[in-house]
C-alpha positions as CSV (number, residue, x, y, z in Angstrom):
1,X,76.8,64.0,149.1
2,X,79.0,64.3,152.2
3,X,77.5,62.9,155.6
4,X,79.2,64.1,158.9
5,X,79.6,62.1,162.2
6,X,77.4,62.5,165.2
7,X,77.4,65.7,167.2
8,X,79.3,67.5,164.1
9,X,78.3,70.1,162.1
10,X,78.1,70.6,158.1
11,X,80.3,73.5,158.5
12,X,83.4,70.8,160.2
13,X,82.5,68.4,157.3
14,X,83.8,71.0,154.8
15,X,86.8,71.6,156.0
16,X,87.1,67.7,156.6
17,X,86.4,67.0,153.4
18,X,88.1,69.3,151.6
19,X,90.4,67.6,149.3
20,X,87.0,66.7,147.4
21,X,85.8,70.1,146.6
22,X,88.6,70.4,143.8
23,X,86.8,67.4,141.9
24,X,83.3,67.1,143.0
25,X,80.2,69.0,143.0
26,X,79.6,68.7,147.2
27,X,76.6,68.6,148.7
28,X,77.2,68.8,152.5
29,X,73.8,68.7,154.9
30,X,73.4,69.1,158.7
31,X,72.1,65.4,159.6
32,X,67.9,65.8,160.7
33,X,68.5,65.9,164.8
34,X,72.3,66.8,164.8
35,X,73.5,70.2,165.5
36,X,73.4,72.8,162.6
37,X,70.4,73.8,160.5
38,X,68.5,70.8,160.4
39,X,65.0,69.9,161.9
40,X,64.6,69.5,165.4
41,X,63.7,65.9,164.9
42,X,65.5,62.8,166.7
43,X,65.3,59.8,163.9
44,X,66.2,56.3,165.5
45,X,70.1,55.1,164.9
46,X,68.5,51.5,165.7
47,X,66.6,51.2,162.6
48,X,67.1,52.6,158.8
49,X,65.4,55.5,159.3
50,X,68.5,57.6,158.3
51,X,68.7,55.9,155.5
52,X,65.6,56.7,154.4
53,X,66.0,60.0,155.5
54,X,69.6,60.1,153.3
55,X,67.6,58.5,150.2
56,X,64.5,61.3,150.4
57,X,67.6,63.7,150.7
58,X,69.3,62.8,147.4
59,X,65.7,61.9,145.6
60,X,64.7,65.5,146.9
61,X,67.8,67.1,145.0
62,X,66.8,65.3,141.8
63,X,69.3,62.8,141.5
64,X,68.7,59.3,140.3
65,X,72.0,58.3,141.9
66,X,74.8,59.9,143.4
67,X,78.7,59.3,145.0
68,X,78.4,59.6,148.6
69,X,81.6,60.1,151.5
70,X,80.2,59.5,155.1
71,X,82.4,59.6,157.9
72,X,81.8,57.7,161.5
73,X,78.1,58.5,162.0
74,X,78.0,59.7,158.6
75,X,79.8,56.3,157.1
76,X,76.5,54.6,159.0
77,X,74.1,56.5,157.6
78,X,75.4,55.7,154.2
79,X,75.6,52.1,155.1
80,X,71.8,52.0,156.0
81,X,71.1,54.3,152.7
82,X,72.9,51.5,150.7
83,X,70.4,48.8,152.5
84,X,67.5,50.8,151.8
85,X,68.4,51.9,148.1
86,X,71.3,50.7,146.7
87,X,70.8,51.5,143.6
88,X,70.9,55.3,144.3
89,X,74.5,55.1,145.6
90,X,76.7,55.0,142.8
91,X,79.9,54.9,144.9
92,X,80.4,55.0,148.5
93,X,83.4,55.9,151.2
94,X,83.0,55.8,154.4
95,X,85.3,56.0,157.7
96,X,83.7,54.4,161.3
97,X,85.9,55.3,164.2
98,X,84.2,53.5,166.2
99,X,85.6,50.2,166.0
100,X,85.7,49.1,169.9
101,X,89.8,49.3,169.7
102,X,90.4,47.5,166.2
103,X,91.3,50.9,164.3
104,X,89.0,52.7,161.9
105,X,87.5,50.7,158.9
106,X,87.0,52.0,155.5
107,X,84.8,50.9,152.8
C-alpha cells in the first residue's frame, strides 16, 4: 500500500513510486479528504484517525497484513496506522520532509 503526501494526488504517487511496481503488487489510494477520488471528508491530522482510516483500508482489501511506503503526509499516516495496528504492517518506509530544517528522515 502506497500513501501519498498532503495535497498530492494517487496519480503523482505512481510515478513517485515507480521503482516499486517492478516487484510489488501496488495499491495506491487517494487519501479520504485529499484531492483525487476520495470522499469529501476532512479526518483530523491531530489524532489517529488516519490511521484508523489506513487500517479499515487494508482490512477492507482482505489483507491480514501488508508492506506499506508512505511518503511526508503519507509516512504519518503510516506512522499512526503502525500505533493503531501494528500488527497489520508487515514492513514500513516512510519519507517526512518536513523536518523543521534537519533534512528528511526515513524509517
Amino acid at each position: 500500500m502506497v500513501f501519498h503526501g498532503g495535497n498530492a494526488a494517487t496519480a503523482y504517487n505512481l510515478k513517485y513510486c515507480g521503482f516499486l511496481l517492478d516487484d510489488f503488487h501496488v495499491y495506491a489510494v487517494d487519501t479520504i479528504g485529499h484531492p483525487g477520488k476520495s470522499a469529501e471528508v476532512s479526518l483530523s491530522p491531530r489524532n489517529h484517525d488516519y490511521g484508523k482510516w489506513a487500517v479499515d483500508v487494508i482490512n477492507g482489501l482482505v489483507f491480514n497484513e501488508m508492506s506499506c511506503f508512505g511518503g511526508s503526509f503519507g509516512a504519518g499516516i503510516l506512522v499512526k496506522a503502525m500505533c493503531i495496528a501494528p500488527e497489520v504492517i508487515k514492513r514500513s518506509y516512510g519519507n517526512l520532509t518536513q523536518t523543521h530544517g534537519r533534512g528528511s528522515v526515513y524509517f
